[in-house]
C-alpha positions as CSV (number, residue, x, y, z in Angstrom):
1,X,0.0,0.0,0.0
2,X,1.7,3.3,-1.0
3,X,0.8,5.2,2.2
4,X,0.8,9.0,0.5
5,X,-1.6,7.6,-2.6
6,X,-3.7,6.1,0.6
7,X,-4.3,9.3,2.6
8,X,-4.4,11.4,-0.5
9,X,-7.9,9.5,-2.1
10,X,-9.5,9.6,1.9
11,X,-8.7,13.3,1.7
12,X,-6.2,13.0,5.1
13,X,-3.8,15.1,3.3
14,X,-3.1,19.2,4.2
15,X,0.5,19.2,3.9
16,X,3.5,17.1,2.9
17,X,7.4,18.6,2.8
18,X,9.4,17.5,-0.2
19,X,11.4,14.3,-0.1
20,X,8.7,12.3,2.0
21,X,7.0,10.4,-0.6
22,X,10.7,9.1,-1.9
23,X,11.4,8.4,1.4
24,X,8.6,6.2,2.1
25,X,9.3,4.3,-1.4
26,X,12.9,4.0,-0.3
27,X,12.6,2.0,3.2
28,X,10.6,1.0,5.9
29,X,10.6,4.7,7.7
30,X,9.9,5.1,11.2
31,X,7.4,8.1,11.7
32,X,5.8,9.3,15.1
33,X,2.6,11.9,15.9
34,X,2.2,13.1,19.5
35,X,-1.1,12.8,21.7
36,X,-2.0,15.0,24.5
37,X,-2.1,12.8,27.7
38,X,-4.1,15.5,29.5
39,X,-7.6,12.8,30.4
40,X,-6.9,8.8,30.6
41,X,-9.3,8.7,27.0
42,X,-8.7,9.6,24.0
43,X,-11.6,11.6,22.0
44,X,-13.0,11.2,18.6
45,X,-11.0,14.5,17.9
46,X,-7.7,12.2,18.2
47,X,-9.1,9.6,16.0
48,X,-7.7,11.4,12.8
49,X,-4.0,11.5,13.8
50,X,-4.8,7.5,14.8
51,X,-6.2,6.3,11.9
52,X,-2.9,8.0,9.8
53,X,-1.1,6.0,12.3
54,X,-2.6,3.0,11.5
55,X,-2.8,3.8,7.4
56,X,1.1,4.1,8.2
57,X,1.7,0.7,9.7
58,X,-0.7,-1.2,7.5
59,X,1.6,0.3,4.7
60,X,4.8,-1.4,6.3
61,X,6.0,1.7,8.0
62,X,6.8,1.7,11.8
63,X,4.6,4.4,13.8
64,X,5.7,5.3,17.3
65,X,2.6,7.4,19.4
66,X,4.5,9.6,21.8
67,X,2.5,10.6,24.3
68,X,3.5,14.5,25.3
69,X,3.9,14.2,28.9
70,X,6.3,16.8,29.3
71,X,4.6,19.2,26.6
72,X,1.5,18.1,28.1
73,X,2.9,20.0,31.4
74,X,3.4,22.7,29.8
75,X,0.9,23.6,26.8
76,X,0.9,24.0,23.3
77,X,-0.6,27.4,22.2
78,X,-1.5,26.2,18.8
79,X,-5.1,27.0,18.2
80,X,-5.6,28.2,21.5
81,X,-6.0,31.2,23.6
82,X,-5.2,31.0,26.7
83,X,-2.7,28.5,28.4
84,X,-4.1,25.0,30.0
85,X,-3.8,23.7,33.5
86,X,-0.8,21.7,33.9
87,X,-0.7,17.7,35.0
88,X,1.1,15.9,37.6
89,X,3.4,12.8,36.8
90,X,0.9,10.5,38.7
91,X,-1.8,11.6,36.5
92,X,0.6,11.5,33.3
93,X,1.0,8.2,34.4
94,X,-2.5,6.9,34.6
95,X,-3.2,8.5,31.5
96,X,-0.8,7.2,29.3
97,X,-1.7,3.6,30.4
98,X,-5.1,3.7,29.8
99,X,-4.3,5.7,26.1
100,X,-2.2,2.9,25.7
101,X,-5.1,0.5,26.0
102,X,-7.2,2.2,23.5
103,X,-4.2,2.8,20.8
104,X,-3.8,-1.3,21.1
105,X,-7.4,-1.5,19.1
106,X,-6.1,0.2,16.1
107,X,-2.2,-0.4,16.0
108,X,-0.1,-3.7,16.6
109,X,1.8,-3.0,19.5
110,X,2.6,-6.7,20.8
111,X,4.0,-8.7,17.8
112,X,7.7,-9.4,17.1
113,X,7.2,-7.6,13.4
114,X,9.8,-5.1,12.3
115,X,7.2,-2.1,12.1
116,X,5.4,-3.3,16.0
117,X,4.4,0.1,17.2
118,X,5.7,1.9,19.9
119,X,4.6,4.0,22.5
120,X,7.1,6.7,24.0
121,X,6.6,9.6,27.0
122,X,9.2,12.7,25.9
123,X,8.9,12.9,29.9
124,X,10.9,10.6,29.9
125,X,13.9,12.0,28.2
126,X,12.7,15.6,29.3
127,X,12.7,15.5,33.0
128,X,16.7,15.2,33.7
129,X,17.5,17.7,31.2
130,X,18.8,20.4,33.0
131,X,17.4,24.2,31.8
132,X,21.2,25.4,31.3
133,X,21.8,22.6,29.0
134,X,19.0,22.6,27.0
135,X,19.2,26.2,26.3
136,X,23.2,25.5,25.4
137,X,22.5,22.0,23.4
138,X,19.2,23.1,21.8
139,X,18.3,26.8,22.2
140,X,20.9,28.2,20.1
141,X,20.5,26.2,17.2
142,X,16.7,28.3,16.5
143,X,16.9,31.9,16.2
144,X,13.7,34.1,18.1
145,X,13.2,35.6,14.6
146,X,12.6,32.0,13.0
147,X,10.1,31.4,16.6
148,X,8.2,34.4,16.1
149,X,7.4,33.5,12.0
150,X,5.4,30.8,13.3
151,X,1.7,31.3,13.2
152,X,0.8,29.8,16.3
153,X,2.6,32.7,18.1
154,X,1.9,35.3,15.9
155,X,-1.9,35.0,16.4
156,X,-0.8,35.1,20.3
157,X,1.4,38.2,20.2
158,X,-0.8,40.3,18.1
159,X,-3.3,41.3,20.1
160,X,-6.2,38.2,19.7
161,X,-5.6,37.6,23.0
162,X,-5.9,39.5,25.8
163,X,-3.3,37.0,28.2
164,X,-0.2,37.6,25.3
165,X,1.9,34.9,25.5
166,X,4.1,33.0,28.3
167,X,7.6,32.0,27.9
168,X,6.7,29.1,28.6
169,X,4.1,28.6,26.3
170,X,6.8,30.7,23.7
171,X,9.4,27.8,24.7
172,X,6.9,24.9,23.2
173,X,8.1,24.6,20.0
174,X,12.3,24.0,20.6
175,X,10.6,21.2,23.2
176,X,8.5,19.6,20.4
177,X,11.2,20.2,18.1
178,X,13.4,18.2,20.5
179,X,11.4,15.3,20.6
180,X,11.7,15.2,16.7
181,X,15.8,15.5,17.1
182,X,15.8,13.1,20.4
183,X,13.6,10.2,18.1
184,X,15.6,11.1,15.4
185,X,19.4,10.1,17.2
186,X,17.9,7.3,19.1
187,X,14.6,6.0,16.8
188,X,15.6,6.3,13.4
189,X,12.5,8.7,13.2
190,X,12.6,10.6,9.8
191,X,8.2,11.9,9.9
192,X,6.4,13.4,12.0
193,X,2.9,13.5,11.4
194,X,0.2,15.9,13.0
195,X,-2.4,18.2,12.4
196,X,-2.0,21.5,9.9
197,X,-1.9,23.3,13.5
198,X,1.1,21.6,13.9
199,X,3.3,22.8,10.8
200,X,5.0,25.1,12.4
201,X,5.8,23.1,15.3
202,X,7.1,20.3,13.1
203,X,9.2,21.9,10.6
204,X,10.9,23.9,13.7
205,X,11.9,19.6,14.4
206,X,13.1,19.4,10.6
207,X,15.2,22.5,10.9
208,X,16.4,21.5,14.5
209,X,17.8,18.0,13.0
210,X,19.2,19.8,9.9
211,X,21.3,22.0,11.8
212,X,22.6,19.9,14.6
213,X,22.9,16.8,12.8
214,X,23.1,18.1,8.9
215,X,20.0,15.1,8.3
216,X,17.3,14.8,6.5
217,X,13.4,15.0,8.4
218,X,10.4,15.2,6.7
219,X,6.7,16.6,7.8
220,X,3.3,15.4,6.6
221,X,-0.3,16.8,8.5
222,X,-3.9,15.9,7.8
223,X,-6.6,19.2,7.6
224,X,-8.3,20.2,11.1
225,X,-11.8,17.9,10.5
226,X,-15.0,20.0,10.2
227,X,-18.7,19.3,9.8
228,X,-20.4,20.6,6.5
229,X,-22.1,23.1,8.5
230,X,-19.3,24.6,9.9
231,X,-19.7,23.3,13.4
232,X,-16.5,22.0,15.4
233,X,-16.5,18.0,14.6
234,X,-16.5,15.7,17.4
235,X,-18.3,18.1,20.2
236,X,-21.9,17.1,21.2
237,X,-24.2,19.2,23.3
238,X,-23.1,16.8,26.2
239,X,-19.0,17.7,25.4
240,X,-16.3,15.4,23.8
241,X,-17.3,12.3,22.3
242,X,-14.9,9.5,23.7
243,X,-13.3,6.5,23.6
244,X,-13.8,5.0,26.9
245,X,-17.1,3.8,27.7
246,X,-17.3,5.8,30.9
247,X,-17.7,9.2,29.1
248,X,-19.6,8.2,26.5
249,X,-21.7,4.9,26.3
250,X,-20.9,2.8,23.1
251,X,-24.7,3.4,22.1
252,X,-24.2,6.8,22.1
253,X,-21.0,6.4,20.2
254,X,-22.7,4.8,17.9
255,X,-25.6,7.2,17.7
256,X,-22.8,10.1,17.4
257,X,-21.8,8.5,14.0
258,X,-25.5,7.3,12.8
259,X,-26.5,11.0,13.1
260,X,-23.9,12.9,10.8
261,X,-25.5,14.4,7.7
262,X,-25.0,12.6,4.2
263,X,-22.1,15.4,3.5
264,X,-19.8,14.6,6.4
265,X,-20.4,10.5,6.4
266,X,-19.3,10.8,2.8
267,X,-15.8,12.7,4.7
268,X,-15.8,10.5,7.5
269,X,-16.2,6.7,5.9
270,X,-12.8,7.5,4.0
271,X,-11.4,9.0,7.3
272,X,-12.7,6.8,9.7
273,X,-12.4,3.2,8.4
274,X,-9.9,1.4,6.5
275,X,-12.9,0.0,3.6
276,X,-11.2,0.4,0.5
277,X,-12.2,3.0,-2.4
278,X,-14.0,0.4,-4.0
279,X,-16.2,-0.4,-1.1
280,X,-16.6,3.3,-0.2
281,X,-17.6,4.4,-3.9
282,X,-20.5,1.7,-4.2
283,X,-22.0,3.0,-0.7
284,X,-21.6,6.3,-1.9
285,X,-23.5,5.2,-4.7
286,X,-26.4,3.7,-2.7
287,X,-26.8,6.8,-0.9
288,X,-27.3,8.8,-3.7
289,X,-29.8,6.1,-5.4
290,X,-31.9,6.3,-2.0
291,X,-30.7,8.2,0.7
292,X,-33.3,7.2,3.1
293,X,-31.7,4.3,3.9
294,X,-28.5,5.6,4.7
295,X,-26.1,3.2,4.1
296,X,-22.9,5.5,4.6
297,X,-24.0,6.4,7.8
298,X,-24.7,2.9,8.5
299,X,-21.5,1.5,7.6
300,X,-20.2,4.0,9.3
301,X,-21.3,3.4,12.7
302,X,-20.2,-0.2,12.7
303,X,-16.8,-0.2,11.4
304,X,-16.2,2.9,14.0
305,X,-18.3,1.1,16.6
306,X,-16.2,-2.0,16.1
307,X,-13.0,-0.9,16.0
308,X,-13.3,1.7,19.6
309,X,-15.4,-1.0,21.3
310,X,-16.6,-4.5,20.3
311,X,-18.6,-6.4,17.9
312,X,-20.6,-6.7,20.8
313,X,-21.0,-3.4,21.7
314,X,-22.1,-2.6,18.3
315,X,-24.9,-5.0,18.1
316,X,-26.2,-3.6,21.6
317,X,-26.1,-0.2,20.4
318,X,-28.3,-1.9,17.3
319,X,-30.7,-3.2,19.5
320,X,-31.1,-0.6,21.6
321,X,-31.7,2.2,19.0
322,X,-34.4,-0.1,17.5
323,X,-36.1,-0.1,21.1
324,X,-38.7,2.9,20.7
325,X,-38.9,2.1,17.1
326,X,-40.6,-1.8,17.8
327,X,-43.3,-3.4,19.5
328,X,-41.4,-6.6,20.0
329,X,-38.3,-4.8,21.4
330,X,-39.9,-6.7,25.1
331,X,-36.6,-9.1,25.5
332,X,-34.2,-6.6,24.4
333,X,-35.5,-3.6,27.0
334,X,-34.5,-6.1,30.1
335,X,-31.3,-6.9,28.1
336,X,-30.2,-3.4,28.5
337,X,-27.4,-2.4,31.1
338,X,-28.7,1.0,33.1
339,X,-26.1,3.0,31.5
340,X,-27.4,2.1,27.9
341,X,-31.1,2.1,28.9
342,X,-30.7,6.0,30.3
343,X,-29.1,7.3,26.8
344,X,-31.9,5.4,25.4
345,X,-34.6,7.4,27.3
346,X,-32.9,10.5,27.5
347,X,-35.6,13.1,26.6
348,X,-38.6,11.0,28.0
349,X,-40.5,12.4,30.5
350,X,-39.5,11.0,33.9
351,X,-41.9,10.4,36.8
352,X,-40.2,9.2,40.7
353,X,-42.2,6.4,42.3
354,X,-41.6,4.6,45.7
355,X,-39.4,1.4,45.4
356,X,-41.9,0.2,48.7
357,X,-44.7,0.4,46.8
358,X,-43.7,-2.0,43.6
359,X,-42.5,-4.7,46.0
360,X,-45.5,-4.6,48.2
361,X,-47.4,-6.2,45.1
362,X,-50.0,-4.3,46.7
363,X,-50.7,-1.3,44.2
364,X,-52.7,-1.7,41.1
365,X,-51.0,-0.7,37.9
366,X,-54.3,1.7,37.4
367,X,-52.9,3.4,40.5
368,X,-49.8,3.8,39.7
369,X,-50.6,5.4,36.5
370,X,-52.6,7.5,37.5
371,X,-51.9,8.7,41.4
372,X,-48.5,7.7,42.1
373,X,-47.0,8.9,38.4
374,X,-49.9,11.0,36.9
375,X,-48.8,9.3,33.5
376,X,-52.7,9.8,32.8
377,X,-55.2,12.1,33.8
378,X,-58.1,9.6,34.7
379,X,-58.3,5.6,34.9
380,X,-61.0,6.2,32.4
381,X,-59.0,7.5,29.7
382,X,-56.0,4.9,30.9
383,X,-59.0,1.8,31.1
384,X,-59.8,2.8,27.2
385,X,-56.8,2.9,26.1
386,X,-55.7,-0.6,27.6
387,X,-59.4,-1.9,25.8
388,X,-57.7,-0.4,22.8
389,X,-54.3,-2.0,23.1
390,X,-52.6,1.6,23.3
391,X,-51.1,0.7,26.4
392,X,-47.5,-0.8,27.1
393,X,-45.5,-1.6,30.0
394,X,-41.9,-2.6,29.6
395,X,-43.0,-3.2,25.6
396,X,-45.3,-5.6,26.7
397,X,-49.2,-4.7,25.9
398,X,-51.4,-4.2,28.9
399,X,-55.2,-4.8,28.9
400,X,-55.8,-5.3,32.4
401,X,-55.2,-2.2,34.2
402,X,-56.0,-4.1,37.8
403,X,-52.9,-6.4,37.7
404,X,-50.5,-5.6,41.1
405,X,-47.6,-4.0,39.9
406,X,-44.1,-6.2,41.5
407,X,-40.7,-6.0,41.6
408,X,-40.1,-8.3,38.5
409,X,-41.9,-5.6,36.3
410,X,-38.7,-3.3,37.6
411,X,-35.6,-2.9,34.8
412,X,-32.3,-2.8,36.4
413,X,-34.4,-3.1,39.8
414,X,-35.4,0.2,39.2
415,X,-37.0,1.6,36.0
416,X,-40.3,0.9,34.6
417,X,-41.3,1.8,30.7
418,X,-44.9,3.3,30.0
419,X,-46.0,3.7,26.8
420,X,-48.9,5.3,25.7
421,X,-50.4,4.9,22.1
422,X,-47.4,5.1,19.7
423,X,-45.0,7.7,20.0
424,X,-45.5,8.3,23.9
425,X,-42.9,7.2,26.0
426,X,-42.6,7.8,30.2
427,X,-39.8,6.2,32.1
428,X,-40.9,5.9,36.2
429,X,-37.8,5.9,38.4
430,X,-38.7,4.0,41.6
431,X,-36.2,5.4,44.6
């Protein structure tokens, strides 16, 4: 697989520095792209720079994911206008393990191949490096004039932002730059990839090895990925969309990706997946023959769904979307852990019953629709609607409204599902 011709047809290409593409035809390279360990998950906003990871190994090339631990401390002030709080090694720790974890699902860490992946912390070469030494070694290799060229600090010093600019922040780019020249002597590193924020950043690593060590380093980024509307990818009303199920439930992951419009699952299935042009051309093709059924947002979810979580996952987040949508969804609704069944349900009206009075066995469902969680007005209009067969409980139809409501009707010991005619969902909460 020719690795450039690969990310130039998924449209993963911003920028690439003369020389890389002979390069990668001329050896196995070794090429790295940092991640910012500042929470113990990785976002879907990472997922870009992972996926040109893993188009890099599956192409024969070695990828190395350095996790910034030391640039993590300090900031980078690319893109952003004011400086970030700073980590502790404890929490640098934790983090990186568990990023570790999730980086495993998409890049082969663990086999005895020449291109195995690696994961490096530039802490870890960073933190016995006295000041005095890296301002003699490195420092006076870069000139101020060449720092203050670089985008990412003009846009800080002129006047965008009220805070200016720390040295600190200022001092970013020789440590990146650094990590370049450090994986360089000791990795064979000759790429770094990274976002088109990161140009600058980079080439101040290309220039860095040329002058200290008269070599050759080369730079390739992928565009900053946007929705078709203009709204920042990857944020939901809720925040971040992430990788670890903790933050955000695999059905909602897989709702994230179901909902994109036509426009950006046409971007993202090239982005996101490894399906070959072939495959992605004929779903493109589908869509446009009958977009309803949206197959590219389909395909989409699972592949995505798959690869973060599990085949598993994915068929539970299958299930559960379908449970509002069926009347035979009975089996599936007690399947559901609590997590999955609350995203399912967020938006339905909620009602608070007492735990006492389902495992009593001694309160009619009539009563508990209509006193202890007004669900209805009246047990006449709730006793006509039973007669009708408009009324559900659990996804289950109800004709008797005089049955004792017990503790096996509960979900996760605690929920109950109402539904009234078709569309009318209540979820009681008994506490």
């Amino acid at each position: 697989m020719d690795f450039i011709e690969e990310l130039t047809w998924r449209g993963m290409i911003h920028n690439v520095m003369p020389g890389t593409d002979e390069q990668l035809k001329k050896e196995m390279t070794t090429a790295y792209l940092g991640i910012d360990p500042t929470a113990d998950s990785l976002h879907i906003g990472h997922l870009v720079g992972v996926m040109i990871l893993k188009h890099f190994q599956r192409a024969g090339h070695k990828p190395l994911a350095l996790i910034g631990g030391a640039t993590g401390m300090i900031g980078d002030p690319s893109m952003k206008s004011q400086e970030r709080k700073l980590i502790d090694e404890d929490t640098l720790r934790h983090n990186q393990e568990a990023i570790k974890k999730q980086l495993a699902k998409f890049l082969d860490f663990d086999s005895d191949a020449a291109n195995a992946a690696e994961l490096v912390n530039n802490y870890d070469w960073m933190k016995d490096y006295g000041f005095l030494n890296f301002i003699r070694d490195i420092g006076k290799h870069i000139t101020v004039n060449y720092m203050m060229a670089k985008d990412s600090v003009k846009k800080r010093l002129s006047g965008e932002s009220q805070q200016g600019m720390s040295f600190t922040e200022f001092s970013y780019q020789l440590l990146q730059g650094y990590d370049f020249l450090y994986l360089y002597r000791n990795k064979n590193c000759r790429l770094q990839l990274g976002g088109s924020d990161q140009w600058g950043n980079i080439t101040t690593g290309t220039e860095l090895i040329r002058r200290t060590e008269g070599g050759e380093a080369y730079a390739l980024t992928c565009p900053l990925i946007t929705k078709a509307d203009g709204g920042k990818f990857g944020k939901t009303e809720s925040g971040n969309v992430w990788l670890d199920r903790r933050y955000t439930s695999p059905y909602k992951f897989y709702q994230f990706w179901l909902n994109v419009s036509d426009a950006d699952a046409e971007k993202y299935i090239k982005i996101f997946t490894t399906l070959s042009r072939e495959e992605v051309e004929g779903l493109v093709a589908q869509q446009a023959e009958d977009p309803g059924q949206r197959p590219l947002q389909k395909r989409l979810a699972r592949e995505i769904t798959i690869m973060v979580h599990s085949e598993e996952d994915y068929n539970a987040a299958v299930e559960a979307s379908q449970i509002l949508f069926s009347n035979k969804a009975s089996e599936a609704l007690h399947n559901l852990d609590e997590a999955t069944l609350l995203d399912v349900m967020e938006g339905v009206p909620q009602f608070e019953i007492a735990l006492d009075d389902v495992r009593s066995g001694e309160v009619k469902l009539g009563d508990l629709l209509v006193e202890k969680a007004p669900v209805f007005p009246s047990k006449g209009e709730l006793r006509k609607l039973a007669q009708q067969g408009g009324l559900s409980v659990n996804k289950e139809k109800m004709a008797d409204i005089n049955v004792p409501v017990t503790a096996d009707m509960l979900l996760n010991d605690r929920y109950i599902l109402v539904q009234k005619g078709k569309k009318n969902y209540f979820l009681l909460i008994a506490r």
